[in-house]
N, C-alpha and C positions, 0 to 999 in steps of 0.2 A: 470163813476158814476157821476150823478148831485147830486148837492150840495142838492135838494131837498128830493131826495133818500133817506132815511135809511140804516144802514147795514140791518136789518130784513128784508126790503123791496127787497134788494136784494138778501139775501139769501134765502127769499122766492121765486122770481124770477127764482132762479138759481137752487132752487129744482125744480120748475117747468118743466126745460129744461133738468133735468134728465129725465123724465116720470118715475116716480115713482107711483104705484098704490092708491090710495087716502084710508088710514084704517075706513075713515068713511063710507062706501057703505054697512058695515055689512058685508062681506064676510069673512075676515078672523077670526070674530067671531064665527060666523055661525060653519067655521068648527074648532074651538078650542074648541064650545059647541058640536059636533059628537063626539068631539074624546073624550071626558068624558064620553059620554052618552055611547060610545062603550066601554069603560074601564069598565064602573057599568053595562053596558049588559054581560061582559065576565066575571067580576065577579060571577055575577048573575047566569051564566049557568054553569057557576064550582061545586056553591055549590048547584045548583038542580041535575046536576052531580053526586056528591057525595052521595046525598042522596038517588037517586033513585038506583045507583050502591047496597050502602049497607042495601034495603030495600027489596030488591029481592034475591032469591036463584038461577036463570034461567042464565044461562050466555051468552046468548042472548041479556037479558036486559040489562046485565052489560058489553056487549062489547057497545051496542049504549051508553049507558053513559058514558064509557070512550069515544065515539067517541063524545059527545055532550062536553065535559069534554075539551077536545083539542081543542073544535071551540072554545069554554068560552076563554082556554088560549089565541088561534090565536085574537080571539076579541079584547081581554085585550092589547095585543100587540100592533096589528095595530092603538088602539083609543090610547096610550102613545105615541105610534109616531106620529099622528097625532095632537093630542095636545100638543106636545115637539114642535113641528114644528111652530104651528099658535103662541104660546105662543111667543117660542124665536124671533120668527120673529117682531115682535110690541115692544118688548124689544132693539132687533139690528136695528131696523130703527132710534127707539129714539136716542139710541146712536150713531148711523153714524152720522144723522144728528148733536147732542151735538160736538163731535169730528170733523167735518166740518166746522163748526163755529168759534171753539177753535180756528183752524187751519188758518181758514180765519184772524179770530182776530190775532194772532201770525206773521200773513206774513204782514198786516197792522202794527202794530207795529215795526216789523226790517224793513220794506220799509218805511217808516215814519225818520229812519233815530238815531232813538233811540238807536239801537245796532249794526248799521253799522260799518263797519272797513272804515279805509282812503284808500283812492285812489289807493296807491299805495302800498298794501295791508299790511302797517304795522298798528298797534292795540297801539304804544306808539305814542306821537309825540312826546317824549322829550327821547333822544337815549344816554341820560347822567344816566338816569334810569337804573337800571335794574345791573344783572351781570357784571362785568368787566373781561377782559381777564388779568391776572395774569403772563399767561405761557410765553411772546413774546420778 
């Protein structure tokens, strides 16, 4: 790291050298906006479902509306996990990266020498400290 550098500068760097997918290209909006649209589509054909089932006598009609009834539900499905998906996903990037940082900061910190132990891996330098042996 030169003295020039920023931590930011590097960290941005250093995300880069992940390859990480870039959330500004609109894609993975794109599909967290399907998977809503699929969730109010399958809504949507439940309760035409429903209505066309109990508007008829013919049960013809009312086995396609139950069969219109279960794409609704499969819809409904599929667009929650789709949208579960895009959603969490821009949530946990944030956070990896937040927690990467922290992390970068913390290991800066104890290598920096602030919370190192000595050498020779005792934590007191003064061995007058501490418990005494009584028993001997």
């Amino acid at each position: 790291m030169t003295a020039a550098e920023s931590r930011a500068d590097r960290f941005a760097r250093e995300l880069g050298d992940l390859k990480i997918s870039d959330p500004a290209s609109g894609h993975p909006r794109l599909w967290q906006r399907l998977g809503a649209v699929l969730m109010v589509a399958g809504i949507a054909a439940g309760v035409v479902a429903y209505l066309v089932s109990h508007r008829t006598t013919s049960s013809l009609t009312q086995g396609d509306a139950v069969t219109i009834g279960l794409g609704g539900v499969t819809l409904s499905v599929v667009g929650a996990a789709v949208f579960l998906r895009y959603s969490l996903t821009g949530f946990l990037r944030f956070w990896m990266a937040r927690q990467s940082f922290e992390l970068n900061v913390l290991a800066e910190r104890i290598f920096a020498g602030s919370m190192l132990a000595k050498s020779d891996g005792r934590l007191d330098a003064d061995p007058g400290r501490g418990l005494s042996r009584t028993d001997s």
